[in-house]
C-alpha positions in Angstrom: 0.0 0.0 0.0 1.7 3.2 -1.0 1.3 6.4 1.3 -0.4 8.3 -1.8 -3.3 5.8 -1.5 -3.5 6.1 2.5 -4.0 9.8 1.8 -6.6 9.3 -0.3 -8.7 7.2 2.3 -7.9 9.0 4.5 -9.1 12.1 3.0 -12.7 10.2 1.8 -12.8 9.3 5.3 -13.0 12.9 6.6 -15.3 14.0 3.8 -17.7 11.6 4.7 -17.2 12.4 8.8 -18.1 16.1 7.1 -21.2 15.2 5.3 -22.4 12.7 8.1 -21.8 15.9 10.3 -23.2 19.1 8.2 -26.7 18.6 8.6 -26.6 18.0 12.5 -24.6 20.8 12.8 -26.1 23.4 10.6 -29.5 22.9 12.0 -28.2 23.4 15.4 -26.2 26.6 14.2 -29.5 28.2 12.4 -31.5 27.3 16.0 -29.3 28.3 17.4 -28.7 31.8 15.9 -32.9 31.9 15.7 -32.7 31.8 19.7 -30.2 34.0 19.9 -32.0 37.2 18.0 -35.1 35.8 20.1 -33.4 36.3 23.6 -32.1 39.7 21.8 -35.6 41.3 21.2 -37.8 40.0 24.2 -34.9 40.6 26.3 -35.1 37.3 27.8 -31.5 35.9 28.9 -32.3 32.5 30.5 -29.0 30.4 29.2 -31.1 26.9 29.3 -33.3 28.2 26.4 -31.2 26.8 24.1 -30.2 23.1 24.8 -33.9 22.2 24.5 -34.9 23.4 20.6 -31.6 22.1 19.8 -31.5 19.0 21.2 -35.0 19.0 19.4 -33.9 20.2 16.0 -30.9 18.1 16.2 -32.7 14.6 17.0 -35.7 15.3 14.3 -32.7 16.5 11.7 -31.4 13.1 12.0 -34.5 11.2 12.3 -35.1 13.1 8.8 -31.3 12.3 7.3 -30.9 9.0 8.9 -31.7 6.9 5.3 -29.9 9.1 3.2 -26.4 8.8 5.9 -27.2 5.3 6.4 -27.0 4.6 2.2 -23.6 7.3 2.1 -22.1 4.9 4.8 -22.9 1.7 3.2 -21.4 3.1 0.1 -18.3 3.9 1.5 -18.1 1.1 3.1 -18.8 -1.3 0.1 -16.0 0.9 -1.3 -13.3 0.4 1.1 -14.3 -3.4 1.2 -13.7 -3.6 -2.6 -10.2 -2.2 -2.6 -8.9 -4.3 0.2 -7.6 -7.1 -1.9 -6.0 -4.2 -4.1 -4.2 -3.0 -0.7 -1.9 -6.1 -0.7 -1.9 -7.7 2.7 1.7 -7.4 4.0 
């Protein structure tokens, strides 16, 4: 196995942490930011405001992504299974 093609796992294997990742994580940035101009014009500052939409928005995010990650991660996997013989076992 030469270091270029390590690399190149590698490197699938972060983009694919990234894309499992995004949707999570923009959701909770968005509900987050929402919340924040919310505490902003009504003047509210209770800190605890915000765990509970997000944890929220979060969980039905992934409730709403979980087929299409669940097919990206079974694709990559079927991927990296069909290039092991190609990695040359010792």
């Amino acid at each position: 196995m030469t270091p270029e093609m390590v690399v190149d796992i590698a490197r699938r294997a972060l983009e694919m942490v990234l894309m499992m990742a995004a949707p999570m994580l923009l959701v909770a940035l968005f509900v987050g930011l929402f919340i924040s101009v919310f505490q902003a014009a009504t003047q509210i500052q209770e800190q605890t405001l915000t765990f509970i939409p997000k944890i929220v928005a979060v969980f039905v995010t992934l409730l709403f992504a979980a087929p299409w990650m669940m097919q990206k991660l079974i694709a990559f996997t079927k991927g990296i299974y069909g290039i092991l013989p190609s990695l040359g076992g010792g």
